[in-house]
C-alpha positions as CSV (number, residue, x, y, z in Angstrom):
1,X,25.1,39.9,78.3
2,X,27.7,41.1,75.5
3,X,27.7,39.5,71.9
4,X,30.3,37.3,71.4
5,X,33.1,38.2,68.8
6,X,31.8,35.4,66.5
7,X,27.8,36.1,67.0
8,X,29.1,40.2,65.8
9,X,31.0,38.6,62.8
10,X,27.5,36.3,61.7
11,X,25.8,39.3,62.0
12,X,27.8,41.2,59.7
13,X,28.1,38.4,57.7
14,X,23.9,38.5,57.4
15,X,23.4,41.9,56.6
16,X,26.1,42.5,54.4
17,X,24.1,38.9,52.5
18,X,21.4,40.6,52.5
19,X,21.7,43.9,51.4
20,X,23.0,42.2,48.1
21,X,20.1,40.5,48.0
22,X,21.6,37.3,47.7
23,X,20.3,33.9,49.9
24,X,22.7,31.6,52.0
25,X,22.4,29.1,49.2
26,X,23.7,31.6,46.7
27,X,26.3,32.7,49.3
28,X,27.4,29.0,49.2
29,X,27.8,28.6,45.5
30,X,29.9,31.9,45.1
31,X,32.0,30.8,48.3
32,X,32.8,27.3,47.9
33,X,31.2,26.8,51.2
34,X,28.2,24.3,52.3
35,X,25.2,26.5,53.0
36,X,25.2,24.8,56.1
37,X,28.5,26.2,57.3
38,X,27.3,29.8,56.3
39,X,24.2,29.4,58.4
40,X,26.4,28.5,61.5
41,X,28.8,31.3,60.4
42,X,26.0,33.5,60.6
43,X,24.4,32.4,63.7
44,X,28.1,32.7,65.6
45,X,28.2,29.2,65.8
46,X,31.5,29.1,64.2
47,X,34.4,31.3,64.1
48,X,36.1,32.0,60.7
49,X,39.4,31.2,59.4
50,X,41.6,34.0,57.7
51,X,41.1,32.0,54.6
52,X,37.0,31.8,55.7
53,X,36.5,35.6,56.1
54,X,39.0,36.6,52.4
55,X,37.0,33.8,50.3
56,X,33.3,35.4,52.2
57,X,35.0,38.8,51.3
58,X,35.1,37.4,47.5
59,X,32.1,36.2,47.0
60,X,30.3,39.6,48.8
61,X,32.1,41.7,46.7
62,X,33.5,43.4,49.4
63,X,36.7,44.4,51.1
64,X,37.9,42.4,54.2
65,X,37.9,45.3,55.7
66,X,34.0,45.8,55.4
67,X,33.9,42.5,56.9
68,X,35.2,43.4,60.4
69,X,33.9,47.0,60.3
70,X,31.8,46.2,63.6
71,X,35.0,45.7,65.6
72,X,36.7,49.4,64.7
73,X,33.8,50.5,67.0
74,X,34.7,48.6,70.0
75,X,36.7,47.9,72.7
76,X,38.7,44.2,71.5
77,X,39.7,43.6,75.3
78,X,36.1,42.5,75.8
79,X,36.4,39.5,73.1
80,X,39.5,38.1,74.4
81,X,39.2,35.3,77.0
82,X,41.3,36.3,80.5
């Protein structure tokens, strides 16, 4: 069984978190997000708004682009329901 698009996107989310060393709780303060809606984020619970993924992008230190780096890599039929 395939990860979902979201699950790939939680765990970018993660390790991107982590190599900057940083804890969901810190995520949450630099994001404006509950540290509860990072966790689901992260666990692919939830899918991200436009808005979600350029403020997560902000508080990373990153571009948007880094954030959906996994997806260059494969094939997007395979996320989109038929």
């Amino acid at each position: 069984m395939s990860a979902s698009a979201t699950q790939i996107f939680g765990e970018r989310i993660r390790e991107l978190r982590q190599k900057r060393g940083l804890t969901q709780v810190e995520l949450s303060e630099l994001s404006g997000y509950p540290q509860g809606r990072i966790s689901e984020i992260e666990r692919g619970g939830r899918a991200p708004t436009l808005m979600t993924m350029i403020r997560l992008a902000i508080a990373l230190d990153c571009d948007l682009t880094q954030l959906v780096a996994p997806f260059r890599k494969s094939d997007l039929r395979t996320f989109v329901e038929k």
